[in-house]
C-alpha positions as CSV (number, residue, x, y, z in Angstrom):
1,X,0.0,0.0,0.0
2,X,1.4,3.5,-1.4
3,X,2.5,5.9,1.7
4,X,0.2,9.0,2.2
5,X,1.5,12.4,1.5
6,X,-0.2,15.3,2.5
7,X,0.8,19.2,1.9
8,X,0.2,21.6,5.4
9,X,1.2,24.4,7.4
10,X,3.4,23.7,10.5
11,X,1.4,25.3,13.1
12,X,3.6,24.7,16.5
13,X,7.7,23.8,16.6
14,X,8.0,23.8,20.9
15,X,8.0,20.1,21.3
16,X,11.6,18.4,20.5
17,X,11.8,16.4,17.1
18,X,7.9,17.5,16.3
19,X,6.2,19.6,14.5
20,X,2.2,20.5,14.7
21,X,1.1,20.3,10.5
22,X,-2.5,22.0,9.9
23,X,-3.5,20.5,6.5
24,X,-6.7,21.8,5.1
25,X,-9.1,20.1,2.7
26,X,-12.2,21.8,0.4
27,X,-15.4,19.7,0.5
28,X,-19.0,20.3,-1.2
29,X,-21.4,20.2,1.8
30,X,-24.0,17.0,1.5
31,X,-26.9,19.1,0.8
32,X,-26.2,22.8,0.2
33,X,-23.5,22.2,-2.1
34,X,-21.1,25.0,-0.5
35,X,-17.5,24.2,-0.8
36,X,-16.2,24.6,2.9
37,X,-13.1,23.8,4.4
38,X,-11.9,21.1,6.6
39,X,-8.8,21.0,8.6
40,X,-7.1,18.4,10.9
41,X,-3.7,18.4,12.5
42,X,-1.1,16.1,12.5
43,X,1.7,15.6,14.6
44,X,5.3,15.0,12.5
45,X,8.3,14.0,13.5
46,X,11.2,16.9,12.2
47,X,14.6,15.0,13.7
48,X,16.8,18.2,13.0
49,X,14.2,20.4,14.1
50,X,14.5,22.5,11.1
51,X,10.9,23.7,10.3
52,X,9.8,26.3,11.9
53,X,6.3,27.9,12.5
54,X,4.1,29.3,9.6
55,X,6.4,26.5,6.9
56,X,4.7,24.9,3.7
57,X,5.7,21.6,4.0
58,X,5.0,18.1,2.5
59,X,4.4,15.3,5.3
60,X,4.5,11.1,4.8
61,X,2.7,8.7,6.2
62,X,5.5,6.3,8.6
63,X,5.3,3.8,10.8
64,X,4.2,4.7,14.5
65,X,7.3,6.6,15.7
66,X,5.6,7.3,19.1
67,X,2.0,7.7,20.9
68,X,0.5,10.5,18.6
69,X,3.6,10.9,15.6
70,X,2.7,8.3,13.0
71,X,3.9,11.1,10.3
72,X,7.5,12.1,9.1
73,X,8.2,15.8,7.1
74,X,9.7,14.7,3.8
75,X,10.6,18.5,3.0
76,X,9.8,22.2,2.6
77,X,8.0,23.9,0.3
78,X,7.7,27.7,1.0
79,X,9.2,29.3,3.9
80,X,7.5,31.2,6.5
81,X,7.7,34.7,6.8
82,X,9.9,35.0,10.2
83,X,8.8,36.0,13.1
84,X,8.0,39.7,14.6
85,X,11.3,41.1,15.9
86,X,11.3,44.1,18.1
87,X,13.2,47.3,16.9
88,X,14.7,49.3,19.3
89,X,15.1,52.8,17.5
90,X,15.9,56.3,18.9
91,X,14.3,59.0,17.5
92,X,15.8,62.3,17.9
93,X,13.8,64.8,19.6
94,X,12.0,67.5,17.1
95,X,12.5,71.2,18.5
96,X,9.3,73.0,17.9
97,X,8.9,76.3,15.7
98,X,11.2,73.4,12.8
99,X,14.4,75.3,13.8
């Protein structure tokens, strides 16, 4: 049986070796026939722990590496952003009247 591979956003990188993937899904409701989405998360198992929070990445169905991680991330497809950084900038005083 072909291994699973499913295409997500890594929602959580705290735990060691694991990553939180959010993959998302469009079905056609039963009756009304709206396309909604569906999501589900899956917990992967990132051994370098090189992906980092808001990360495209491609995940693959293993064998069970532990209670909840039965998926591995094969690799990534678009990087995230970054995170917000504070800026610690001094602004010079402006002397009224513009002199």
């Amino acid at each position: 049986m072909p291994k699973r591979i499913l295409i997500g956003t890594v929602t959580s990188d705290k735990t060691d070796k694991t990553v939180t993937v959010k993959v998302e899904r469009r079905v056609k409701h039963p009756l009304y026939g709206k396309i909604i989405k569906r999501s589900k998360k899956y917990h992967a198992h990132d051994e370098a722990n090189e992906y980092n929070e808001g990360d495209t990445v491609r995940i693959e169905e293993t064998k069970p590496i532990s209670k909840t991680k039965t998926w591995k991330v094969i690799d990534r497809i678009t990087a995230s952003k970054g995170k917000a950084v504070e800026a610690d900038l001094e602004v010079a005083e402006a002397t009224p009247g513009g002199e």
